[in-house]
C-alpha positions in Angstrom: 133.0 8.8 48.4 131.4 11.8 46.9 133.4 15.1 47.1 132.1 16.5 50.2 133.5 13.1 52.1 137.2 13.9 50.2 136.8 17.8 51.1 136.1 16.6 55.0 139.0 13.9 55.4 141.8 16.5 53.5 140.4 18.9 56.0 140.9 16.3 59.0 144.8 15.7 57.4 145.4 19.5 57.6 144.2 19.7 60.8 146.4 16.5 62.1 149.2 17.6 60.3 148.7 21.5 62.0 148.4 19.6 65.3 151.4 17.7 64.7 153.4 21.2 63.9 151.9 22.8 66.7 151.4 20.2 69.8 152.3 23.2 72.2 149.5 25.5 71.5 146.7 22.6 71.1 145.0 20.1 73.8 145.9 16.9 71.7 142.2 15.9 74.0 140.5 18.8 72.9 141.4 18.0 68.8 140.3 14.4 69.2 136.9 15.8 70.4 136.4 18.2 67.6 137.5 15.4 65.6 134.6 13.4 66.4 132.4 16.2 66.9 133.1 17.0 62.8 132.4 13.2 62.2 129.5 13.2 63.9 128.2 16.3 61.9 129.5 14.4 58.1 127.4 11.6 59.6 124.5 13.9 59.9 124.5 15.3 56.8 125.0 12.2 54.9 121.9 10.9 56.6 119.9 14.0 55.6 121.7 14.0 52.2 120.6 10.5 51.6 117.2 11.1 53.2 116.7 14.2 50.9 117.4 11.8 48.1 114.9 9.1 49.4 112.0 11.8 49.3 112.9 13.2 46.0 112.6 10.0 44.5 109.4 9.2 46.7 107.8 12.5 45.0 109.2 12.0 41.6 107.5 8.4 41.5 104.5 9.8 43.2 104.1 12.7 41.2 104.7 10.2 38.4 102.2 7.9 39.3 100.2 11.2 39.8 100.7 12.2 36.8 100.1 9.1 35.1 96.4 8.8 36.7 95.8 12.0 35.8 96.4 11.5 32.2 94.5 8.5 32.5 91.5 10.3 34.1 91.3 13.0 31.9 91.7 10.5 28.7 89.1 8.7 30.2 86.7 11.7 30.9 87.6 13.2 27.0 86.9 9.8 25.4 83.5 9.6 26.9 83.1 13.6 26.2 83.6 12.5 22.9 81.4 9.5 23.0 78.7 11.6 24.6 79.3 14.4 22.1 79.0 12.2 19.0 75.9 10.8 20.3 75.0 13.9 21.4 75.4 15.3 17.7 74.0 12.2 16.3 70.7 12.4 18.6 70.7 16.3 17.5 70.6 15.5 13.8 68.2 12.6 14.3 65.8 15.1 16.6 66.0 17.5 14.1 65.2 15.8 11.3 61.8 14.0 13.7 61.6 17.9 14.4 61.0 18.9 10.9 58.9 15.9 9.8 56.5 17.1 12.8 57.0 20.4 12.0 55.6 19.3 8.6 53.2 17.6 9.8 52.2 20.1 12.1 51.6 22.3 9.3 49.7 19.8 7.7 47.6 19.3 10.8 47.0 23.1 10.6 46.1 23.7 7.4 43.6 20.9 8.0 42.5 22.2 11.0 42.2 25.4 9.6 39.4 24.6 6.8 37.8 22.4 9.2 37.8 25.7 11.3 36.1 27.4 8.4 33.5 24.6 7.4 33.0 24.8 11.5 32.4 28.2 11.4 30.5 27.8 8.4 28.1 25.1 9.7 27.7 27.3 13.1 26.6 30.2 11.6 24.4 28.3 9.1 23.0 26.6 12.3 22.9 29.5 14.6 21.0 31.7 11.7 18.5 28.8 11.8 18.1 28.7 15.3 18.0 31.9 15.4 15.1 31.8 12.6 13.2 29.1 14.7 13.2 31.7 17.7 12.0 34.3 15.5 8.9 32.4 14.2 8.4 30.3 17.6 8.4 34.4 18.9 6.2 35.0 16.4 3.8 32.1 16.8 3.8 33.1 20.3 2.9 36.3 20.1 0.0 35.7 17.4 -1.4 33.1 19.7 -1.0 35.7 22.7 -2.8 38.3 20.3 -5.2 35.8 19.4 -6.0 34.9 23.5 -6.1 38.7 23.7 -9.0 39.5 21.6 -10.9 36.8 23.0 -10.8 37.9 26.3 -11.3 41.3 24.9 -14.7 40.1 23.0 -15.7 38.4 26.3 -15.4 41.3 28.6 -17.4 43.6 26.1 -20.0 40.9 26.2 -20.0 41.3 29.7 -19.8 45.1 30.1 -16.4 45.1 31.9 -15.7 48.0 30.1 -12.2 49.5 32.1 -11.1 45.4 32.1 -11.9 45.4 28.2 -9.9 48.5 28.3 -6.9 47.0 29.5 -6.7 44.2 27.6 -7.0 46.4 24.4 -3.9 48.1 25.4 -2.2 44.8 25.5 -3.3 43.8 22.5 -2.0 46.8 20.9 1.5 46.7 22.7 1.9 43.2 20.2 -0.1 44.7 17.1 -0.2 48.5 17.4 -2.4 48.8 13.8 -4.9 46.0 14.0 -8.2 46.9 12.7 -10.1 45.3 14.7 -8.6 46.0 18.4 -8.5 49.7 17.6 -11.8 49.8 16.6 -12.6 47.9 19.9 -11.0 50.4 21.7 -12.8 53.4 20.2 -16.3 51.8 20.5 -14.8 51.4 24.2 -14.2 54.8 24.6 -17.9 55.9 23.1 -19.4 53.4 25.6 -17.3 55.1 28.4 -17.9 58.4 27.1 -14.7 59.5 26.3 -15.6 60.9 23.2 -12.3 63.2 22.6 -10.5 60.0 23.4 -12.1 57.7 20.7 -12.0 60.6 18.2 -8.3 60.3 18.5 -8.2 56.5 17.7 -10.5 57.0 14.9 -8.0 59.4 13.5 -4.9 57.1 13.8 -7.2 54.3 12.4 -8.4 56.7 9.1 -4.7 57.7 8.8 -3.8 54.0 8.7 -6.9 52.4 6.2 -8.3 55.5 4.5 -10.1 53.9 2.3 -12.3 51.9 4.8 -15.1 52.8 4.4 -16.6 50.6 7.7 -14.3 52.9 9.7 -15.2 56.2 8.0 -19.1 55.5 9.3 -17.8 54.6 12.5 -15.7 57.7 13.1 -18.9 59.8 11.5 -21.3 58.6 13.9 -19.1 59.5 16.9 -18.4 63.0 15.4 -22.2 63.2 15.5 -22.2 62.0 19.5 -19.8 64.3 20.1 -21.0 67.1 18.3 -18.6 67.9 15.8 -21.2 68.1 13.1 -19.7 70.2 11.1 -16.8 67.5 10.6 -19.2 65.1 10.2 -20.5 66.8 7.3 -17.0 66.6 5.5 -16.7 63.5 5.9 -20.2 62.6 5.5 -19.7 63.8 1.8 -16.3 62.0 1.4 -18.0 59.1 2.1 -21.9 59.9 0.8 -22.3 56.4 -1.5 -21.4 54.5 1.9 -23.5 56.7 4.2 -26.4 56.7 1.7 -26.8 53.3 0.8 -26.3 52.0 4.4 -29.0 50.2 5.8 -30.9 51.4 2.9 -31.0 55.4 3.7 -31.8 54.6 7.5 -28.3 55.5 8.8 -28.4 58.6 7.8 -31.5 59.5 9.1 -31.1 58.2 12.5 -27.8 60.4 12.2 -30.0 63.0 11.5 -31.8 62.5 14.5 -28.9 62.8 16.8 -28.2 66.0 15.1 -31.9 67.6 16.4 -31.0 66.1 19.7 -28.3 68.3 19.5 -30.1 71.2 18.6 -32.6 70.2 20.9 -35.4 70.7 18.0 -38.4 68.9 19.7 -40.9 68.5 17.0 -38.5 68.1 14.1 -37.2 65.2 16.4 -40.6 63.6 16.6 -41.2 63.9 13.1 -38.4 62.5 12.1 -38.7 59.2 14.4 -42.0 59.4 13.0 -40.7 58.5 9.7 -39.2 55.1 11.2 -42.3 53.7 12.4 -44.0 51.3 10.8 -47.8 52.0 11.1 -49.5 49.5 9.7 -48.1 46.8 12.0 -47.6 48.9 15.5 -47.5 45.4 17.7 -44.1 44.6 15.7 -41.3 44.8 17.2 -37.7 44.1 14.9 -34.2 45.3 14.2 -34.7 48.2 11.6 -30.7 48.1 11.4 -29.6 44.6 9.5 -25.7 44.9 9.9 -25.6 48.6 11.8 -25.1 48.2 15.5 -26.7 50.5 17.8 -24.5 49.4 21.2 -22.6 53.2 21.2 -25.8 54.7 20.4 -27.5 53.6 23.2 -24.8 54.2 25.5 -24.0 57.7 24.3 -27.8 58.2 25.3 -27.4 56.8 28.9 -24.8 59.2 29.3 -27.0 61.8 28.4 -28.9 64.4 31.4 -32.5 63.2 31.6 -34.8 65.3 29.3 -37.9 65.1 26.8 -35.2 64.9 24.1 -33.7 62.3 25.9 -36.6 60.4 25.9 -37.6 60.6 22.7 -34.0 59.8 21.4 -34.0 56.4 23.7 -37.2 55.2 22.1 -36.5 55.6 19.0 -33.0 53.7 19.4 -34.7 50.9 21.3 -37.4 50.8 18.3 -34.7 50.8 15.8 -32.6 47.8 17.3 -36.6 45.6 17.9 -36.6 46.3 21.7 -39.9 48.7 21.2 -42.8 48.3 19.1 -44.2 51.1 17.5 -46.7 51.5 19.6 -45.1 51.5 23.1 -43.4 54.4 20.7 -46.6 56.4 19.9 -47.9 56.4 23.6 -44.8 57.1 25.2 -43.7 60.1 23.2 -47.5 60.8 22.4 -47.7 60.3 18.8 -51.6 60.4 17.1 -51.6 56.8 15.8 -55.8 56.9 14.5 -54.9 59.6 11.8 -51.5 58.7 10.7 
């Protein structure tokens, strides 16, 4: 018995031993009940005492148990932390050490790359410079063979007399080779033909400014100052270039030059007398080029440009007698020159 069960039965001895001094006051019936009534409540509380005392022990080995797991769980979970960390630290040190024997040879690989970058670069540039250099001179080709086609159309429309198509083509010509000799003499003579005197003046300028010491070009440019009119600039010139003009075409030059200058001044007999001194009396019926290497063409367009006149006339027959087109006597009877006496 536990002290609670001795406090309880002392108690139920008092209370006997009260009713036994007092059976007057109390129902004897009435004791008996709350007798049993106070067994039936130690009963009670022994039960829940001893209940209480089951399910503290149930929780104690439970939380035991619990606690036991627990511990074993979290063992567990730190022993494979642990295992996971030392591989963890093991894998970081071996990745490391992969890391810097790539990064190594990374940098290897990139100074490698780095001087086959530059002997790239270095074969590119050589390569595009000669590409470039094969464009230049394939250009170039091009263009001289474009030239070339140029003045050979050029040549063919002159032969022609497609003057304004000749014209044309010149101007091509001269968008590829602005200072060729040749095309800008073309397109002077074209000029002359087309009577644009002031025009071919000008290119004759840019062509003495170019090649002043050609002397071919000099004569040229004299002859159209003397079409035009400009004698007085032919004259300076004239004299710049005297031994040229003198010993062309053996003196002849310069006296047919003369004879465009009487035109001018519209001197009748000193014309005549002058073409006089061309012809070739003792063989009248012959009919030859006076002029070996001087071309006449301008002249005799520069006199179909001309108003119709005596002078005119004259001019034209002597021009056509110069280049072999006349003889010298279809000269004499059509500008009435005396042949018996002569």
């Amino acid at each position: 018995m536990n002290k609670l069960q001795y406090f309880i039965v002392i108690n139920l001895i008092f209370i006997q031993f009260s009713l036994a001094q007092n059976k007057d006051s109390i129902d004897i019936k009435n004791l008996r009940q709350e007798v049993s009534r106070l067994e039936n409540h130690v009963n009670t509380v022994e039960k829940n005492q001893l209940n209480y005392k089951i399910e503290k022990d149930l929780i104690k080995e439970t939380y035991s148990s619990n606690y036991e797991r627990i511990n074993t769980v979290i063992t567990i979970i730190l022993g494979i932390i642990g295992v996971i960390g030392f591989i963890g630290i093991r894998d970081i040190n071996s990745i490391k050490k992969e890391y810097l024997t790539e990064l190594e040879k990374l940098k290897g690989l990139q100074v490698e790359f780095e001087s086959k970058s530059k002997e790239f670069n270095t074969e590119k540039n050589k390569f595009d410079t000669e590409i470039k250099q094969i464009f230049i001179e394939n250009e170039e080709q091009n263009r001289k063979i474009k030239f070339i086609e140029l003045k050979e159309k050029i040549n063919g429309l002159l032969k022609d007399g497609k003057l304004h198509d000749a014209l044309e083509f010149v101007n091509a010509a001269l968008g590829i080779e602005p200072e060729d000799r040749t095309v800008l003499r073309q397109k002077a003579r074209i000029y002359v033909r087309l009577n644009l005197l002031p025009e071919s003046l000008k290119v004759y300028e840019k062509l003495n400014s170019i090649f002043p010491e050609d002397s071919s070009i000099a004569l040229d440019n004299i002859e159209c100052l003397y079409f035009a009119n400009h004698l007085k600039d032919a004259k300076i010139l004239s004299e710049k270039h005297s031994d040229s003009l003198t010993g062309k075409e053996d003196g002849k030059l310069l006296q047919f030059l003369e004879v465009i200058e009487l035109y001018h001044k519209k001197s009748d007999e000193e014309l005549l007398k002058k073409i006089q001194k061309f012809i070739d009396f003792e063989n009248l019926e012959k009919a030859e080029k006076c002029f070996k290497s001087w071309d006449l063409k301008e002249a005799k367009y520069f006199v179909a440009h001309q108003p119709e006149s005596e002078l005119k006339k004259s001019l034209q027959f002597a021009i056509w007698y110069l280049n072999g087109e006349a003889n010298g006597q279809q000269v004499c009877n059509a500008l009435g020159i005396e042949t018996k006496n002569t």
